[in-house]
N, C-alpha and C positions, 0 to 999 in steps of 0.2 A: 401286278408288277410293283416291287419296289419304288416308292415317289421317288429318289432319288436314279434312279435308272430312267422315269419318265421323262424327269427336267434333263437329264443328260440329250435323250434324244427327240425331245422338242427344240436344245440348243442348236445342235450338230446334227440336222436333219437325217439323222438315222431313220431309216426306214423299218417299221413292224407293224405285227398286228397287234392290234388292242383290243381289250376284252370289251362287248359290249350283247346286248342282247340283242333277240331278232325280231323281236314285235314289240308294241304297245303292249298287249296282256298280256306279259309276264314280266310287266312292269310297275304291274299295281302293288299297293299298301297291303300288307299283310292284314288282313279281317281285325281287327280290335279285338277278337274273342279268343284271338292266339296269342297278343301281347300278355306274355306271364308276367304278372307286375310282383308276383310269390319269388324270383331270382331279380336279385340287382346286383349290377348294372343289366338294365336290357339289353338283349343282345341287337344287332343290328342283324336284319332280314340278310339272305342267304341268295344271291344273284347269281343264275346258271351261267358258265363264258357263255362266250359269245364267239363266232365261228365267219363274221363280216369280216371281210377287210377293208372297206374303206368307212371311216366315221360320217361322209355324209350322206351315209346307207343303212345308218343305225339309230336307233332309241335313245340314248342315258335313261341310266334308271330314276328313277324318283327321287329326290331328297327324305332320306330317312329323317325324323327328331322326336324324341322321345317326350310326349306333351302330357301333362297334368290331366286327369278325365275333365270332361266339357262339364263347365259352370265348377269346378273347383277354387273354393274361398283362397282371398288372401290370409294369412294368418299371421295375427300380432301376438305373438307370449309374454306378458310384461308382470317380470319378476323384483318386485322391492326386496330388499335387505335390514332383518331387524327389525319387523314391524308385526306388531301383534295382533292377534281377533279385535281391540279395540282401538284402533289405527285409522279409522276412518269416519268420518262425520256416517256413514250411512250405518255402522256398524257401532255408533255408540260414542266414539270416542269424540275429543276434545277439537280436534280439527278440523276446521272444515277440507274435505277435499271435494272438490267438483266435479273434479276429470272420475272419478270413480263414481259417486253417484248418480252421474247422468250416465255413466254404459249400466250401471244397477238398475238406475229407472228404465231406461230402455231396452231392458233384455233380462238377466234372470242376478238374481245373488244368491251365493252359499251360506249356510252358518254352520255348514260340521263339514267342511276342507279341513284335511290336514297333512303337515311336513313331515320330518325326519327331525324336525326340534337343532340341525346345526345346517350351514350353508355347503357347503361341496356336496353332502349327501344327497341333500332335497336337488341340486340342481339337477345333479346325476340322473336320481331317478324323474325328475318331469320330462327331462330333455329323453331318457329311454322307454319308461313306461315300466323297468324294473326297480326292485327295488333296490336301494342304498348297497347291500352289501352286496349284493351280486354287481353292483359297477366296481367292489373296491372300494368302496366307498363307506368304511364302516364308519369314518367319523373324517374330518379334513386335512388336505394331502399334506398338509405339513406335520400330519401325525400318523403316515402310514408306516405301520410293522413288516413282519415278514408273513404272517400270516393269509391265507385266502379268504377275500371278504375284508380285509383291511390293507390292503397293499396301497391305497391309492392310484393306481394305473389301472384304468379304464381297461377290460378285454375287449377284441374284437367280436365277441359274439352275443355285443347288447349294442348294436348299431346303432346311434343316437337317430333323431325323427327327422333331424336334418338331413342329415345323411341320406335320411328314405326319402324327405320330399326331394331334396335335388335330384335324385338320381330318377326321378317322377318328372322332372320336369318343370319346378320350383326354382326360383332366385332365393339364395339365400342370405341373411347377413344378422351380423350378431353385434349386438353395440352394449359397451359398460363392463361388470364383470365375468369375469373366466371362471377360477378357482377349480380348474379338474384337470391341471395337468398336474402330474406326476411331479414331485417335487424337487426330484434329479435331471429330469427331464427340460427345466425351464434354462436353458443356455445356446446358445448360437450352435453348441456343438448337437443340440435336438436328443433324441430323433422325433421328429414334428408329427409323428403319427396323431398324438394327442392334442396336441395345438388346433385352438378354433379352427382352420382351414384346413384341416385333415381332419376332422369332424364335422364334417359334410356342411358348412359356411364358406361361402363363395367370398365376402367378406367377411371383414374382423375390425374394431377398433374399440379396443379397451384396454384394459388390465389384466395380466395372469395371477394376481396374488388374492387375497384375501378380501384386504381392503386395500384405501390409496388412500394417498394426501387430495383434498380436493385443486387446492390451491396448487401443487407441484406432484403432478402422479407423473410414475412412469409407465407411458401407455406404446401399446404399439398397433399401429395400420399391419395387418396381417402376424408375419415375421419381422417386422423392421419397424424399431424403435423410431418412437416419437420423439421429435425436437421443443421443446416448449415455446410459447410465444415472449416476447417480451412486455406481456402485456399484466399491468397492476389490478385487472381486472377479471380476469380469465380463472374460470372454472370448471370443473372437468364434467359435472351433469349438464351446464349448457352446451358446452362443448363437444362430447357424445352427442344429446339429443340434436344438435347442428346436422354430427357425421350424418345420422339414421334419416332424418329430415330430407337429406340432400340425397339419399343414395334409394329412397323408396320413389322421391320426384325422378330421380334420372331411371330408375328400374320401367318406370310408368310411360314417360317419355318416349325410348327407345321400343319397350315391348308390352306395350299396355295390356295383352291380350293373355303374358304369362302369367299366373301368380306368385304372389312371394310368399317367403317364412318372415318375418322379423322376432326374433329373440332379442328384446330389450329390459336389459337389467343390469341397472347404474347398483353401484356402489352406496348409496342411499337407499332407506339411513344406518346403515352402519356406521359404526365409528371408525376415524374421528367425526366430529360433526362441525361439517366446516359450512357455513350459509353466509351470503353477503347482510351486512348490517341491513339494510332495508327489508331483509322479510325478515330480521331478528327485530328490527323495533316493530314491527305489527304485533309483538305477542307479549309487550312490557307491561309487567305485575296480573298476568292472568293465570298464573300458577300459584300466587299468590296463598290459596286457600290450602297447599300440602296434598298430598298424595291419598288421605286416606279420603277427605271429603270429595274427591277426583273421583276415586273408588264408586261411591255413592252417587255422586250427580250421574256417571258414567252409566252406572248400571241401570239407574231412573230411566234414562232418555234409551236404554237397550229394550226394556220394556216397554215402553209408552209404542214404538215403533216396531214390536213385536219378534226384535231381531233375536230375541231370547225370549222363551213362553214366562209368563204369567205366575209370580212365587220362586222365580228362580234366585237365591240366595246367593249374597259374597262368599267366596267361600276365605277363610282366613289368610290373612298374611303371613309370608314365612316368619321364623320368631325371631329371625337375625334384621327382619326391619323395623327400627325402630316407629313409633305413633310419632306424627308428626308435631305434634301439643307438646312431646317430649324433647324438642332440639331447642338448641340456642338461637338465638339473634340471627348471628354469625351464617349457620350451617342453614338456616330457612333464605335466608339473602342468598347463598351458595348456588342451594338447590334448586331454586324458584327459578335461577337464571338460568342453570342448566336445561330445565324443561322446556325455557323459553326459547333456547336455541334448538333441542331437539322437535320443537312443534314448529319452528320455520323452516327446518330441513323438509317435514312431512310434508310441511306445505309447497314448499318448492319443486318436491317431488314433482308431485301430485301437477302440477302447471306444467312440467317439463314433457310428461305423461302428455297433458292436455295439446300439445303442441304436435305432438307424431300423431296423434289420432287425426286432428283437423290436418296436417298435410295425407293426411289417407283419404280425406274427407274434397279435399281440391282438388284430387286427382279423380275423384269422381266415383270411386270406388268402394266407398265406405259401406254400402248394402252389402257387399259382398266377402267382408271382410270380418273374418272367427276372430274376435279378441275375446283373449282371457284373459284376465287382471287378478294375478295372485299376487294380493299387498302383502308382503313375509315371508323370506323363504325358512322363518322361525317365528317362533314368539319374542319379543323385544328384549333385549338384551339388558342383563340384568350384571353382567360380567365389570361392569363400575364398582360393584361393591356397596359397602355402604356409603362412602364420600363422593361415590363419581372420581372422573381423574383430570387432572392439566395434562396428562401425555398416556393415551392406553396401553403403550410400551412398558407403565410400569405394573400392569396386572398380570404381563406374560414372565416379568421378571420377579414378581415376586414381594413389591416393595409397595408399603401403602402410604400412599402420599396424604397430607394434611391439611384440614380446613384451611390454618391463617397463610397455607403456603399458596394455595390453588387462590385465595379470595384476592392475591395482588392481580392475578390473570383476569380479573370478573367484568371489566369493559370490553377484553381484549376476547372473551371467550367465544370461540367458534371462528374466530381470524385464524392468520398464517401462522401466529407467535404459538398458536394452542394446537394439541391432538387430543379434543376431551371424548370425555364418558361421561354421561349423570350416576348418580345414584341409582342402586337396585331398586327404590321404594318405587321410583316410579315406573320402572321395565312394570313392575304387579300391577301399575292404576293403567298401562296401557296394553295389561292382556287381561283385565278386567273381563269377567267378573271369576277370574280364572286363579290360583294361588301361587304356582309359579313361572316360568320363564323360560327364555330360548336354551338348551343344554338339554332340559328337564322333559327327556322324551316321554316319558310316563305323565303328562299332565298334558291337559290341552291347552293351558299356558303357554307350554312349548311348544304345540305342533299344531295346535289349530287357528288358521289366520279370515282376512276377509276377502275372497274371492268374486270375482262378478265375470259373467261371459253373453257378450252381445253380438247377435249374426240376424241381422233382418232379413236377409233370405233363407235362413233356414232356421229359425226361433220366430214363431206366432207371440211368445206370452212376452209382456212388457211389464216390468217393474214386478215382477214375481220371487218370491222366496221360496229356495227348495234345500229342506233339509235332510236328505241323506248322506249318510256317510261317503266322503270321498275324499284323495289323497293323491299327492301329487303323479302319482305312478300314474292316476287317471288322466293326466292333458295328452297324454300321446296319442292314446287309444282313439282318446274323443276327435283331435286332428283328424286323424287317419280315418273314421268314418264321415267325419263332414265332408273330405277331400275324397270320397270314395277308392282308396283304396285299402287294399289288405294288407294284415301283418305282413312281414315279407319272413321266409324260411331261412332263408341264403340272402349273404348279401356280402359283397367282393369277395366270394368262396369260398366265405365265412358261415357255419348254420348256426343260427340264430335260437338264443336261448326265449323261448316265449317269451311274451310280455306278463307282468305281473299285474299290471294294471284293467280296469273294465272302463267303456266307454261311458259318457255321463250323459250322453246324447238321449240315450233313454227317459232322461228326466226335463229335457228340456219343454214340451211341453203338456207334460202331465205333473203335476207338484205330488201326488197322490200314488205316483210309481212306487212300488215295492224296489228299496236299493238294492242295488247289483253287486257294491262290495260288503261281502259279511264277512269278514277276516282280513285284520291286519295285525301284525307284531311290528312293535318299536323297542327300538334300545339303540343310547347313547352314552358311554362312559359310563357303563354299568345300570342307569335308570333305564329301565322297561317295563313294557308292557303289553299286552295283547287286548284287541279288540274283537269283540265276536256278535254278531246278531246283537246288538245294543248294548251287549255286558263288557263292561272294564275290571278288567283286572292289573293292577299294577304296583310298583316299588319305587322308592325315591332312595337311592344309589349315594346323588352325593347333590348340595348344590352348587351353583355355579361359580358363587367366592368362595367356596371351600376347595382346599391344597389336596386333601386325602377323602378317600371314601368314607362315608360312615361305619360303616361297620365290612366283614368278609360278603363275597358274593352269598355264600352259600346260607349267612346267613342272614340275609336284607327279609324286612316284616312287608307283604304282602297285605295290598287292599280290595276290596272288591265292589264297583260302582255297576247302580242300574243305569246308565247314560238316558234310556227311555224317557224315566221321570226326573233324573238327577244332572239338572245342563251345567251344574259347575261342579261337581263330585267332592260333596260335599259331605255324602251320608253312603259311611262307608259298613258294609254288609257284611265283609269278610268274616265276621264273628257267628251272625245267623245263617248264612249259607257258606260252611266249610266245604260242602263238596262241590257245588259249583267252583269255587275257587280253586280248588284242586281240579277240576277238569279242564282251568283256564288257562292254571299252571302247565300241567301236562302238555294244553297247543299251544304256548309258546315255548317250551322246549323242542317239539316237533316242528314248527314256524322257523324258527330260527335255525333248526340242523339244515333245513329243505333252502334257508336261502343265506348258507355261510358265514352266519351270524353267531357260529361259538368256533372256539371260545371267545367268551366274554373279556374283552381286556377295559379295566378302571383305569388305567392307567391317563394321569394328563399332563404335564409339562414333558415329563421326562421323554415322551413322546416326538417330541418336537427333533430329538437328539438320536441322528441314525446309527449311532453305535449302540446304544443302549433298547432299540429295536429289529434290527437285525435290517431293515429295509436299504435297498444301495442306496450307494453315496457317491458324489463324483469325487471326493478325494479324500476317499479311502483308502488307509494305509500309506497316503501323502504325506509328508514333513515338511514341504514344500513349495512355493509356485514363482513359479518369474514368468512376468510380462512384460508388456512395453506400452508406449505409447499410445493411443488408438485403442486398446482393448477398456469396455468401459458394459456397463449396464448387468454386471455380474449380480446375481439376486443372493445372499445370504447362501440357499440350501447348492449352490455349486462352487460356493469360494472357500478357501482353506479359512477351517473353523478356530479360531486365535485366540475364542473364548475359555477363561480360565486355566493357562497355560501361556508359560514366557514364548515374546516371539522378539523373532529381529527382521526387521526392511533395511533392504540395503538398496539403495536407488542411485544408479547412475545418470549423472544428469550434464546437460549442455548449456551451459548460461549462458542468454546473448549480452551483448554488450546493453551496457544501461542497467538497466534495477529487472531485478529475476522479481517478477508474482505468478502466481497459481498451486494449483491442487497436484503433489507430487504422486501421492496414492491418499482416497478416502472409501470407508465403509461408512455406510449409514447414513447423516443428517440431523436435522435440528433435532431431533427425538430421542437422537442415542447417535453415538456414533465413536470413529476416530479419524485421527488427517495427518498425513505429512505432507508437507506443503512450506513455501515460499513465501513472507511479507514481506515488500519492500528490501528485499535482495538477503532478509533472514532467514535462514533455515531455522523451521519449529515444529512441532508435535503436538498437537490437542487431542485430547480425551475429554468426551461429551459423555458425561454418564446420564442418559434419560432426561436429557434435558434440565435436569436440575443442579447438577456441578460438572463445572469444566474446568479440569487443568491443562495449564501450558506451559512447554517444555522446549524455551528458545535459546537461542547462539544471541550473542550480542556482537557479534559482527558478521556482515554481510560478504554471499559467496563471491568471488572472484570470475571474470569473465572467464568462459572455456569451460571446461570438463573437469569435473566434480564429483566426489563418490560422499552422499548423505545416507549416513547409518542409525536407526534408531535399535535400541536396545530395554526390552521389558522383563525384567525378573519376577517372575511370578513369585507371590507368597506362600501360596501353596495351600493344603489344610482344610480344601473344601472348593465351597463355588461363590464364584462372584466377590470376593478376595481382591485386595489391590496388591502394590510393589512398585519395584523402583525402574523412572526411565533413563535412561542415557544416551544423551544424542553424540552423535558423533560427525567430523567432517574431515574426509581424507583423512582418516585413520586418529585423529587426535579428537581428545573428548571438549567438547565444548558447550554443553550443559546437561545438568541433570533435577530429578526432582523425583515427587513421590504424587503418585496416584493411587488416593485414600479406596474407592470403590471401582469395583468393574461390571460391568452387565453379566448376568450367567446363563443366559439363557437366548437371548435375542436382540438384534440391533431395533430389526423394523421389518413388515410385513413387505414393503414392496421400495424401500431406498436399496441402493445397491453400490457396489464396491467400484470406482472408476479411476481409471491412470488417467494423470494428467488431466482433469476435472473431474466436479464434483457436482451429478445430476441431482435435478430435483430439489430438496431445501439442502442449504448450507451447515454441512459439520461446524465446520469455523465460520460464525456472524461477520466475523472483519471480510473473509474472503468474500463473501455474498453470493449473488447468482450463478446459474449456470455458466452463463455468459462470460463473467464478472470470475471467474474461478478458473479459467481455462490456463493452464501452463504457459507462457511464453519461450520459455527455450524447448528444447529437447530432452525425453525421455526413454534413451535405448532401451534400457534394462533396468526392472525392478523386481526386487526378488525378499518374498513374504514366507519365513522359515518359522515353524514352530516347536518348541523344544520341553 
């Protein structure tokens, strides 16, 4: 019977029968050996009517719930951002971390893990166990085409593992970054298919974009944006680790007996690198020595500890970084600080890490608990350049910022006033002993990091080293066997494309297993590669500060490494075995057909720009948008695109009596942006180009109580991209100032500030306006209306 017919006549004493059974035995649990766990959702058991009339002459059937198999791990995934094979005190590198080498000592470490070399892809595939292109995922959602295997948009028939354990009977919850939804898709108007809690997370608290401001992100609790604190202290990795903290003690509390997923992966260390000065002064003048003697110590102590065999060689530096005996004064004081900062992010990481494991640890449960610690969901970013930056805004747009400019920021570096990057030399000394970096899928620079997985109920060996090959498509697989159960076929009426991935379970405690993955192809922006039974073969496409490819696809120079005897592929073969390398050639062309991976597109900024790749757009074919009031947290890829091309705002506005302040309409923030907006009863216009030039474009006299029509006006130059022109403001139809804005962005504001009526989230476009709080409109904003021409 319909519930809602039930409560009608339990209200109104209607008299019927109700369905119920007629004994205890045929009221039992379905045998365990008929739950098909191969179809998700499981169905709930199949109850004969019941033929009683009166209920207290009858059974109730059993409480159906569909429970995790008996003794199924809790399971921690914790995914870093940015961080290379030499990222970790146990793997060699300059930092100490803790929280990693104690799960390494007490359970097992990798040294040939490897990613997809960029962030959305590698997530795609851990969280499904397929690879990159078959999630859509050919490279990240802000650069999806029309093609299949690069759309960005997740399909339904690569179920992510979340999805399989909840519907198993797991708690789920995902904390820090996102970066896989669809890049049309991130708006109030949905559809949330792809969103963390439509990808099988019970909870959510983090970020959809890329990266965040640490100091001012715009995060959201499920579908519903976060409000910031007002607090001068507040950071978004303590703050995440708080969420996940708090939500695995309450999971514990309530139902101690279920198991959880946690998916934890903060935004660290990607850039920017924002760390509190107290773990930045632990690390003052200890980079002091330059990047290439980094190189060296690093690989020493990779040796000495056996994390790389015995004679394994540096292999060279790419030739666009300079030797460090070759910089100035200037550029060595620069960089040294930069590393300084990025080695207290790693550090900080690493204790924030340390803090969700021990609250796993106080709930009593830590024996029972699969963590896998993949530090990287790439090779370290090398995407700085040679100078590193004061705002990484400007490497998407194109501009390369200057020593004597960045070095006025050098106390300030890694606070709220900076959004840096270091230098490339050092992304090389910290995927040591490796040549190059995160982009660079063809090198294990890019794609191979340091992993460690500890389960004292189901791992014997402690502080063991296993190196076979594996990759991230492997964490699902391995879940899924420790949690005993099976791939699933179907899952919400969806069949399921296998998994690409093999379990690693096999290696846990044998070190001497024969590996299970003997084939993989990589390729990102044209670098690829295939992996085969210990042979590499591969091509370096472009790197990561370079604008264009090297050379056409067709004709990139192909190399060929024995990985067996060659741990940094340094002694390249292709010349003495032509044919092997043509056999390697040959499977990665057939790898790549098999998993949507051609064509090959190089393409990279222009990427970013949905008309010039065919993928939708939410306001395509728009010239337009009017809003109001209250509408706020627009992300760049759903706002009308204003870049390079005049536009006019026309904003109707309600002054209360007294002095009108706040944010009329703003895009973007301290990094890049623009505002119309209200000081002290003046109507003005600011253009933030990158943080490093701001014009303003004010009335010198103030609006009048009541209703008010402020107009700005942008004539574009024309003649290319990122071009300035002339503004002109306008009030109730009379002009009342103008001016000239020398530069414009051509490409991007910012990865995760967004366009808000009537305030301005996150950091401040306009400095005078300030905070969030501090920014918020006082009158009324019926209508605002953003036209571009």
């Amino acid at each position: 019977m319909p519930q809602q017919r039930l409560v009608c006549a339990i209200f109104f004493g209607l008299s019927m029968s109700l369905p119920a059974l007629s004994s205890a035995s045929d009221l039992a649990d379905p045998p365990a050996a008929e739950i098909d766990r191969t179809v998700l959702p499981i169905a709930d058991p199949v109850y004969p009517p019941s033929d009683i009339l009166d209920v207290r002459d009858a059974t109730p059937p059993p409480h159906f719930e569909v429970k995790a198999p008996e003794g199924a791990p809790n399971v921690l995934v914790v995914l870093i951002d940015d961080l290379g094979f030499a990222g970790t005190s146990t793997f060699g590198g300059p930092v100490g971390t803790p929280t990693f080498d104690q799960i390494a000592n007490e359970g097992l470490y990798y040294n040939n893990f490897h990613t997809t070399a960029v962030c959305s892809p590698t997530r795609a595939a851990l969280k499904s166990g397929r690879n990159h292109h078959d999630n859509n995922m050919g490279a990240i959602i802000e650069m999806g085409t029309a093609f299949p295997g690069n759309t960005g948009q997740i399909p339904n028939e690569v179920a992510p593992l979340a999805e399989i354990l909840r519907l198993n009977g797991y708690s789920t919850g995902a904390f820090g970054k996102w970066h896989e939804l669809a890049a049309w898709e991130a708006s109030i108007s949905g559809p949330f298919d792809r969103w963390p809690t439509h990808q099988g997370f019970d909870k959510f608290y983090g970020f959809l974009g890329g990266e965040t401001n640490q100091w001012a992100p715009f995060i959201y609790d499920g579908t519903h944006p976060v409000e910031l604190p007002e607090d001068p202290d507040y950071h978004f990795l303590t703050d995440m680790t708080n969420q996940a903290v708090s939500w695995i003690r309450y999971q514990k509390a309530l139902t101690p007996e279920k198991p959880f997923f946690v998916y934890y992966a903060p935004g660290a260390t990607h850039a920017p690198h924002h760390v509190p000065k107290d773990w930045i002064a632990r690390w003052e003048g200890k980079f002091d020595q330059g990047w290439d003697k980094l190189r060296e110590e690093t690989l020493a102590r990779q040796i000495e500890s056996g994390v790389v065999p015995e004679g394994t060689k540096l292999a060279p530096k790419p030739e666009a970084i300079p030797d460090w005996e070759d910089l100035s004064a200037d550029e060595k004081r620069l960089f040294s600080r930069q590393a300084e900062v990025f080695a207290a992010f790693v550090e900080m990481t690493d204790h924030e890490i340390g803090r969700v494991i021990r609250a796993i640890d106080e709930t009593g449960q830590l024996a029972n608990t699969l963590i896998i610690l993949v530090y990287g969901d790439n090779g370290t970013s090398a995407e700085g350049g040679r100078n590193g930056m004061f705002s990484e805004m400007t490497y998407f747009n194109g501009v390369q910022e200057q020593v004597a400019d960045m070095l006025e920021y050098l106390d300030r570096w890694g606070g709220p006033e900076t959004y840096p990057h270091m230098a490339a030399g050092w992304a090389v000394a910290f995927d040591t002993p490796y040549q190059w970096t995160k982009q660079v899928a063809s090198d294990h620079g890019g794609t191979k990091v340091g992993m460690a997985v500890r389960w004292p109920q189901g791992i014997q060996a402690q502080g063991g080293l296993r190196t076979q090959f594996h990759h991230v498509i492997d964490v699902a697989p391995t879940v899924l066997e420790a949690a005993g159960l099976p791939e699933p076929r179907l899952v919400n009426g969806v069949e399921q494309r296998p998994m690409d991935g093999v379990s690693m379970a096999y290696s846990f405690d044998d070190a001497e297993a024969a590996g299970r993955h003997t084939t993989q192809y990589f390729e990102m922006f044209g670098n690829r590669a295939i992996y085969h039974d210990g042979w590499f073969a591969r091509t370096i496409h472009r790197a990561p500060w370079e604008q264009q490819p090297r050379r056409p696809l067709a004709d990139d120079i192909w190399e060929l490494y024995d990985t067996r005897t060659d741990f940094s592929l340094v002694n390249d073969l292709s010349a003495k075995q032509p044919e092997k390398l043509a056999e390697l050639k040959a499977l990665f062309m057939s790898e790549a057909a098999q998993n949507h991976a051609l064509p090959i597109d190089d393409r990279m900024f222009e990427r970013i720009i949905p008309s010039l790749v065919g993928r939708p757009d939410l306001m395509a074919g728009r010239t337009s948008l009017t809003l109001a009031e209250g509408m706020t947290g627009m992300t760049e890829n759903v706002f009308l695109d204003i870049k390079n091309k005049s536009k006019t705002i026309t904003a109707e506005v309600e002054v209360p009596e007294g002095v009108a302040n706040g944010i009329v309409l703003a895009q973007g923030g301290r990094f890049g942006g623009w505002a119309l907006y209200v000081k002290d009863g003046v109507p003005a216009y600011d253009y933030n180009f990158l943080g490093l030039e701001r014009t303003t474009i004010a009335a010198t006299e103030a609006l009048p109580a009541g209703k008010s029509t402020i107009r700005f006006e942008f004539a574009y130059d024309g003649e290319g991209r990122g071009k300035g022109g002339q503004g002109t403001l306008l009030v109730n139809g009379e002009q009342v100032a103008e001016g000239r804005i020398e530069r414009t962005q051509p490409t991007i504001f910012s990865a995760d500030e967004t366009a808000d009526v009537g305030i301005d989230l996150a950091t401040p476009v306009v400095e005078t306006i300030g905070s969030e709080a501090r920014s918020r409109f006082n009158g009324h904003i019926p209508k605002v209306t953003v036209e571009i021409h």
